[in-house]
C-alpha positions in Angstrom: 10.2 -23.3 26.6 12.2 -21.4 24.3 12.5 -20.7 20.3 12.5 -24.1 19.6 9.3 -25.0 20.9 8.1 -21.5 19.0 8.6 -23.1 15.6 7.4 -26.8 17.1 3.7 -24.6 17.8 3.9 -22.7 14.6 4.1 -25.9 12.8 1.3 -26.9 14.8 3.0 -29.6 17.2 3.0 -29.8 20.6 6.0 -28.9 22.6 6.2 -29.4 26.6 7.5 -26.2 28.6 11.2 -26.7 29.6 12.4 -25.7 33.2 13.1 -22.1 33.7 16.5 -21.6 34.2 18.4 -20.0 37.3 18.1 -16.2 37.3 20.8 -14.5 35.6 21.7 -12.2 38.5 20.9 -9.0 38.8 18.5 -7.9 36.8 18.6 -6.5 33.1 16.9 -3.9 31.6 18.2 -4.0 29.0 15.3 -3.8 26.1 13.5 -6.5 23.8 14.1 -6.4 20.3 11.6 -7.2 17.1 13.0 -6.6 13.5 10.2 -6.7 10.8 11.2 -7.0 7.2 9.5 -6.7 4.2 11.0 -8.1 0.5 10.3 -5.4 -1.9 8.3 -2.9 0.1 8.4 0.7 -1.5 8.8 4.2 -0.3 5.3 4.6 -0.9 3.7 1.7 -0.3 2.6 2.6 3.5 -0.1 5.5 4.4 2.7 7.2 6.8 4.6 7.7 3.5 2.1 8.7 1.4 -0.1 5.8 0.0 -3.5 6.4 -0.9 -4.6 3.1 -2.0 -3.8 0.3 -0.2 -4.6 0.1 3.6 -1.6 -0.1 6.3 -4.0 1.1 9.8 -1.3 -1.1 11.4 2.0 0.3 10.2 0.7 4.1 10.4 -0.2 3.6 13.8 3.8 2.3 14.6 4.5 5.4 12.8 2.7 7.6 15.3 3.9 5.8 18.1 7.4 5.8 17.0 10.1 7.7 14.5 9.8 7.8 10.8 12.9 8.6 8.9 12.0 9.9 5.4 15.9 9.0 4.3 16.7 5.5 4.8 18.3 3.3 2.4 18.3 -0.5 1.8 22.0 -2.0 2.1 21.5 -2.3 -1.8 19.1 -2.6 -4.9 19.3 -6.2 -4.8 18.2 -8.6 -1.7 21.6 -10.8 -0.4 23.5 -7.9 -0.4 21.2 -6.2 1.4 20.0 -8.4 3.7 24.1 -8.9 4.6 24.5 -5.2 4.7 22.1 -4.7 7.4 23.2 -8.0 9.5 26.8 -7.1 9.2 27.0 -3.7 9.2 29.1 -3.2 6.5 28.1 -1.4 3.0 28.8 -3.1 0.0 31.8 -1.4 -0.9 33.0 -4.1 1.6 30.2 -6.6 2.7 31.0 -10.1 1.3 27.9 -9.4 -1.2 27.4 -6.8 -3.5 25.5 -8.6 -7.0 23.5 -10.8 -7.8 25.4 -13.9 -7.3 25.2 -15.0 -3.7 28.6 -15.2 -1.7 27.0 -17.7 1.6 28.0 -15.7 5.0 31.2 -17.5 6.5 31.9 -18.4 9.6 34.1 -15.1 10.5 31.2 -13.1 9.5 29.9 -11.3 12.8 25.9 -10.7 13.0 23.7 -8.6 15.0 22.4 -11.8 16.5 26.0 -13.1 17.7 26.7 -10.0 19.4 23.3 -9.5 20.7 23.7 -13.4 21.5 26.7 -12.5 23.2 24.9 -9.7 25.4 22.5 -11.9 27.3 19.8 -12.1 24.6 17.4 -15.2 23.4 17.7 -14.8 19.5 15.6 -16.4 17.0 14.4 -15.7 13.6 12.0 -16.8 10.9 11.2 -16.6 7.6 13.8 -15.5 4.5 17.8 -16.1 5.3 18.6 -16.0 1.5 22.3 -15.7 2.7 23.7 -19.6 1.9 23.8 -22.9 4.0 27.9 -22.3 5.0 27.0 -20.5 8.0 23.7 -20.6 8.4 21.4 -18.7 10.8 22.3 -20.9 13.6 25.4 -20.3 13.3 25.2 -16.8 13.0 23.5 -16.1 16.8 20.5 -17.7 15.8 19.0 -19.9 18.8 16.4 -21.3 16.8 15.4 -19.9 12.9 12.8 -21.8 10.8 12.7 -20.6 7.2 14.3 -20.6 3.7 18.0 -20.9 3.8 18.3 -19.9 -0.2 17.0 -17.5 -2.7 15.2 -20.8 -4.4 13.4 -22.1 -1.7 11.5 -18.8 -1.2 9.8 -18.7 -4.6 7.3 -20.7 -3.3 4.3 -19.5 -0.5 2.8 -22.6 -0.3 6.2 -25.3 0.4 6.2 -28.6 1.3 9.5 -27.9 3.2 11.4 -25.4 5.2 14.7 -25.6 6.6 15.2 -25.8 10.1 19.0 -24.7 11.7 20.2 -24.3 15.5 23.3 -24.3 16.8 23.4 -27.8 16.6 21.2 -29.3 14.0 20.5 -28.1 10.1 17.7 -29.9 8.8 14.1 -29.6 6.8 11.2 -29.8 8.2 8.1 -30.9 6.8 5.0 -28.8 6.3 2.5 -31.2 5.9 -0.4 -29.1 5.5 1.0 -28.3 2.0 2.0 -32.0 1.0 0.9 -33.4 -2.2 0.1 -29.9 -4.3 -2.0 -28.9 -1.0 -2.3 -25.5 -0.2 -3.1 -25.2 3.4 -0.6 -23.6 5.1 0.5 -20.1 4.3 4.7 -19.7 4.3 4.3 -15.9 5.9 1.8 -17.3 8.3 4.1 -19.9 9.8 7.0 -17.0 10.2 4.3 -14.5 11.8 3.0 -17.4 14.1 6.7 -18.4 14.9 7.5 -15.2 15.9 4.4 -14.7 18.4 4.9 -18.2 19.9 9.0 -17.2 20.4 7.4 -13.8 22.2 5.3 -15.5 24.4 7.8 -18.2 25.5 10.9 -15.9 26.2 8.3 -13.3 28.1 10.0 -12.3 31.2 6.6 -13.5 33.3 7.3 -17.1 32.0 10.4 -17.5 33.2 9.9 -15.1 36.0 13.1 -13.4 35.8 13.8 -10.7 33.2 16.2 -11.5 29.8 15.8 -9.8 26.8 15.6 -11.5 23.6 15.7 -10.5 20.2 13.5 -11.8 17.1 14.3 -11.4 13.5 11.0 -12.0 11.7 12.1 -11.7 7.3 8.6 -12.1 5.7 9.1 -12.7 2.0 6.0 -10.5 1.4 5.0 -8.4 -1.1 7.8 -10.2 -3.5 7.2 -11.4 -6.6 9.4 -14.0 -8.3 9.8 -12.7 -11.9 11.2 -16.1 -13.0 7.8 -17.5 -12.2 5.6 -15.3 -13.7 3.7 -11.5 -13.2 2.1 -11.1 -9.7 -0.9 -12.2 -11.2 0.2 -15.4 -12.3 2.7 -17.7 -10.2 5.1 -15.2 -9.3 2.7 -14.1 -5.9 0.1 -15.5 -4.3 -2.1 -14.6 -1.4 -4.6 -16.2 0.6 -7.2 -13.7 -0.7 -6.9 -10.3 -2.6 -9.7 -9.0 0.1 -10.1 -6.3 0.6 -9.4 -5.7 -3.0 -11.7 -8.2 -4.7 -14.1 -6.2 -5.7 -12.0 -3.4 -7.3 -11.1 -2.6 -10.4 -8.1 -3.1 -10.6 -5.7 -5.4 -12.7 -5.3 -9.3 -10.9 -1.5 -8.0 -10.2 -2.6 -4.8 -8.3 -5.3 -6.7 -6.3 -2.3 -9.0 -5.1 0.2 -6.5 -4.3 -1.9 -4.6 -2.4 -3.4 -7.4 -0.9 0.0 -8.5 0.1 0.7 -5.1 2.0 -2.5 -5.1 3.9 -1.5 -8.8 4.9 1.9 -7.9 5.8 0.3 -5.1 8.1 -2.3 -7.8 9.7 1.1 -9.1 10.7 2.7 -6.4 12.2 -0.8 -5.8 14.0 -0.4 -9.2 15.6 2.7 -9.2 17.0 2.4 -5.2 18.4 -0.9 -6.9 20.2 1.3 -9.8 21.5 3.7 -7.1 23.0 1.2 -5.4 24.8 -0.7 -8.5 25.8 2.4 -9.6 27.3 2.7 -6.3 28.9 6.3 -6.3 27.3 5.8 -3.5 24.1 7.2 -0.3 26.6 10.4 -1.7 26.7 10.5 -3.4 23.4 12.2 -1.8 20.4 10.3 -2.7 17.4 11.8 -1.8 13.7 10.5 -2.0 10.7 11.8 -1.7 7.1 12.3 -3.4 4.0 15.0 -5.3 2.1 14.7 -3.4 -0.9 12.5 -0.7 -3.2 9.5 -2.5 -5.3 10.0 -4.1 -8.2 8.9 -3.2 -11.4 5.4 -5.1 -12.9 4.4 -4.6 -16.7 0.8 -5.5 -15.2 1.1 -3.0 -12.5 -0.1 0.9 -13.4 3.0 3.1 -11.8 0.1 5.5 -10.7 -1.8 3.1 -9.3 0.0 3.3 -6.2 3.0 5.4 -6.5 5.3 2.4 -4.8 8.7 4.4 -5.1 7.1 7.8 -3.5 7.6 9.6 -7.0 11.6 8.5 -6.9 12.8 7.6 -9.9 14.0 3.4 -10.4 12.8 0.5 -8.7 14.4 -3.1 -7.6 18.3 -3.2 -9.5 18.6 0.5 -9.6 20.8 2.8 -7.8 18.6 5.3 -8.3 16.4 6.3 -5.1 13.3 4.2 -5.9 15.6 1.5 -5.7 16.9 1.8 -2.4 15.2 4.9 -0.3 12.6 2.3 1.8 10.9 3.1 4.9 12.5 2.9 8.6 9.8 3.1 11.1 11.1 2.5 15.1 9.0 2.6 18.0 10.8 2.5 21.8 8.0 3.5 24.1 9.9 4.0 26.7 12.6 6.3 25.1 11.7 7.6 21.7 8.8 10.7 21.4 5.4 9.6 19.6 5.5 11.6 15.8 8.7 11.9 15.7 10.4 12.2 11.8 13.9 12.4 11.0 15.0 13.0 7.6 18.9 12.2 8.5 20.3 10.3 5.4 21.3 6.7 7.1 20.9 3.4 6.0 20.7 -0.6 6.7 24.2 -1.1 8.0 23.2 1.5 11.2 21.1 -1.0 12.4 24.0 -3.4 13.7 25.9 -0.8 15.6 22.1 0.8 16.5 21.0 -2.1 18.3 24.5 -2.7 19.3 24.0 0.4 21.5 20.7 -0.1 22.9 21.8 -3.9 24.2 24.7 -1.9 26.2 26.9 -3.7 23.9 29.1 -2.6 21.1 29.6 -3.9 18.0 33.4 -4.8 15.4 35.4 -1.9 15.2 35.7 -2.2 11.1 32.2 -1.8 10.2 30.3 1.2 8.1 27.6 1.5 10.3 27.3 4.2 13.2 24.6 4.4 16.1 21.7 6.2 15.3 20.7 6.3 19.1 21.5 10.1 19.4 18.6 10.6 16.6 16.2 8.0 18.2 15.9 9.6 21.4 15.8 12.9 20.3 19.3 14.2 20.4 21.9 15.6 18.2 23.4 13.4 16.0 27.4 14.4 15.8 28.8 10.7 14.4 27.0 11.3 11.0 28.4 9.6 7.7 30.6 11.6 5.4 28.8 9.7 2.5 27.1 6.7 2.0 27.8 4.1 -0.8 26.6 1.6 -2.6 28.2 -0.4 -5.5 25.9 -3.3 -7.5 27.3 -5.8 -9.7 24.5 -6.6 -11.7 24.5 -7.3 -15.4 27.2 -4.6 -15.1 28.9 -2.5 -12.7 26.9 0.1 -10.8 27.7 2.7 -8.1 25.8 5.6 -6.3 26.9 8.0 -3.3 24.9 10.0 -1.1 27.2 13.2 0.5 24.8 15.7 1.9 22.0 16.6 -0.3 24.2 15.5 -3.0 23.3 11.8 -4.9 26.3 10.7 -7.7 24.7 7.4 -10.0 26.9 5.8 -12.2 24.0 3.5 -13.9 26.3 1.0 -15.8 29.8 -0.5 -16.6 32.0 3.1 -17.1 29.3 5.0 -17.3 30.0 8.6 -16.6 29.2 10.4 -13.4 25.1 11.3 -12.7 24.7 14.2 -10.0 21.7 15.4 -8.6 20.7 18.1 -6.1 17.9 15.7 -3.8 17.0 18.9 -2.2 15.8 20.2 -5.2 15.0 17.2 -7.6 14.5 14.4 -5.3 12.8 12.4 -8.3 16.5 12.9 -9.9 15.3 14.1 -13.0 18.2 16.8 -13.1 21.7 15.5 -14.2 23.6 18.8 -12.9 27.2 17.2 -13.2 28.3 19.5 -15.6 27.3 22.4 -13.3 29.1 21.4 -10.3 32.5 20.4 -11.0 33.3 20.7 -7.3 30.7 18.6 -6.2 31.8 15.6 -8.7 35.7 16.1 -7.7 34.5 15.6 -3.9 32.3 12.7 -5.2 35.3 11.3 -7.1 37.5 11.7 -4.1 35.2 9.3 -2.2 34.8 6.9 -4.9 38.6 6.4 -4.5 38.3 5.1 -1.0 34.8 3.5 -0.7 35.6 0.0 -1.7 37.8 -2.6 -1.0 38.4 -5.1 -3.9 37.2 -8.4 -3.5 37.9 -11.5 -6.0 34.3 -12.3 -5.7 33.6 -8.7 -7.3 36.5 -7.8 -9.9 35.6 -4.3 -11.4 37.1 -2.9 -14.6 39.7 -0.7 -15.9 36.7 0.8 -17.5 34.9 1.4 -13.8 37.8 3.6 -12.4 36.2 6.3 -10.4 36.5 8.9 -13.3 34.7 6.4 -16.1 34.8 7.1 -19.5 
């Protein structure tokens, strides 16, 4: 039994096991794979970075098992070009998205789960593809992927369909606990249950031979739609806001946070899967999030500090907007505690896991391995800069070079420098002070991006601006 007759349980029918296949020769050791994502998860939203308020026991206990990196960045400020950034590898100076309107993946596209595919691995994944129906995730290295193909489908956390792909079938799927304005079966729920049945069924003991597998899990939690409404209204909904009922707090706080917590119960079920399955030693698990939080009228900024004290949220450049937590926990090869504050971001996680399948990754990508750093080591292939570019409701840009962070916040804008070092809130525009800084700045804005049809940028958005 395989991925497949994961999402057949998760949907609550019954599925037959399949015979195991022949032993692949000798045996690999190469190690498991589980990459957790949240939609809209902040800097601060987890107790291991600094939350006070809402209750993670789950993800701080990965933390402490595993490395924290206190300077990871989402692929971008918005979610399809993020979500391609990190599957890809490739920033958004040259990723097929970089704004709001989605570009769908093509076929020529190569994902982490082709080339992990590719290396021997059972592949599945669940929950939020957001990334188009051209080449969807079954086409992409997928095995088996039950989920949301577009941005539209997701608003909803109580659907009456989800869209099913494999290498050889697209269809929906029927959830018929929610049929008729029903609300009985939880979208996240399904993707967390999918992703423990696919663990179970590709277990080495099963088929009593050893093959890794990899499982993408893309929960659409703690996102709010803001077409549908504030948190507290139709744009989120949650099973319960326990343990936050009783607090006094606004109906949009109670769900955020109740969103988190649920997202942790998540992550606390699958880690207890691994080690049931005496599998979690040799299993890397990542987690991070798609982009910073969003910003919520009915939402107090102090109530829980979501961006960490960094300035922006969801759409910005700025580091609230992308600076999101990376926690990843390797028993076997990566030191309890560990924290790494080397500036890296979502398209490492191709060439990253690349590595750790024995496997390598396209030549042309922006990603680089950040093995070196994961098992304690010194990290000598680090990134001259890091870029992003954003084209929504305008044209936006930001580079990190050292401790160094340019913004340009809109269409030909002028140059924003800050010192992250010393203003990490980048409250400090010290452009003016540092002329070499900008010109080195300037220098790398010239060769960052390639120009795409999809993306046409102004006279106006040279690198000097206005």
């Amino acid at each position: 039994m395989g991925a497949s007759a994961a999402v057949l349980l998760a949907l609550g029918a019954s599925a037959q096991p399949a015979p195991a296949p022949a032993p692949i020769g000798e045996t690999s050791r190469k190690p498991c794979i589980l990459l957790i994502l949240a939609d809209d998860l902040g800097y601060g939203d987890l107790g291991c970075y600094g939350q006070k308020n809402i209750k993670t026991p789950n993800l701080d206990q990965l933390a402490a098992e595993g490395m924290r990196f206190t300077s990871f960045y989402a692929g971008s400020s918005l979610s399809a070009p993020s979500r391609t950034a990190l599957l890809t590898g490739m920033d958004t100076g040259h990723a097929r998205n970089r704004g709001l309107e989605i570009v769908p993946l093509q076929i020529k596209d190569v994902t982490i789960a082709q080339i992990l595919k590719a290396a021997g691995y059972n592949t599945m994944a669940a929950g939020k593809w957001g990334l188009g129906d051209i080449a969807p995730p079954g086409r992409k290295g997928f095995d088996e992927w039950v989920g949301f193909l577009n941005d539209p489908e997701s608003q909803s956390y109580y659907p009456e369909l989800f869209s099913r792909t494999s290498e050889h079938e697209d269809r929906q799927i029927s959830n018929p606990l929610n049929l008729n304005g029903k609300k009985g079966r939880y979208a996240d729920d399904l993707f967390c249950d999918a992703a423990i049945n696919f663990m179970k069924f590709s277990n080495p003991e099963y088929y009593n031979y050893y093959r890794p597998w990899f499982g993408l899990v893309s929960f659409t939690i703690p996102y709010a739609s803001p077409e549908s409404g504030p948190q507290s209204a139709a744009g989120a909904e949650v099973r319960s806001d326990a343990p936050y009922s009783d607090y006094a707090w606004t109906p949009a706080e109670k769900t955020r946070a109740a969103m988190i917590t649920l997202l942790d119960s998540y992550v606390g079920k699958m880690l207890d899967q691994l080690k049931e399955l005496k599998n979690d030693r040799n299993t890397i698990v990542i987690f991070t999030s798609v982009t910073g939080p969003q910003h919520d009228a009915e939402i107090d900024p102090a109530r829980f500090n979501s961006t960490g004290s960094l300035r922006g949220f969801k759409h910005d450049l700025y580091e609230g907007g992308i600076r999101v937590p990376l926690i990843v926990r390797w028993p076997l090869e990566i030191k309890p505690g560990s924290v790494s504050d080397l500036p890296c971001a979502a398209w490492d996680i191709l060439p990253t896991l690349a590595e750790a399948a024995h496997t390598s990754g396209p030549a042309n990508i922006d990603g680089i391995s950040l093995m070196p750093t994961l098992l304690g080591g010194v990290q000598t292939n680090r990134h001259d800069y890091l870029y992003w570019e954003s084209h929504d409701h305008g044209f936006k840009q930001a580079v990190r070079l050292g401790d160094w962070k340019m913004v340009r916040p809109d269409t030909g804008a002028r140059l924003e420098v800050y010192n992250l070092k010393d203003d990490p809130g980048e409250t400090r525009n010290v452009a003016d002070q540092n002329p070499a800084v900008v010109a080195k700045i300037t220098a790398a804005l010239e060769t960052a991006r390639t120009d795409d049809p999809n993306w046409p940028v102004s006279d106006a958005t040279a690198p000097g601006g206005k």
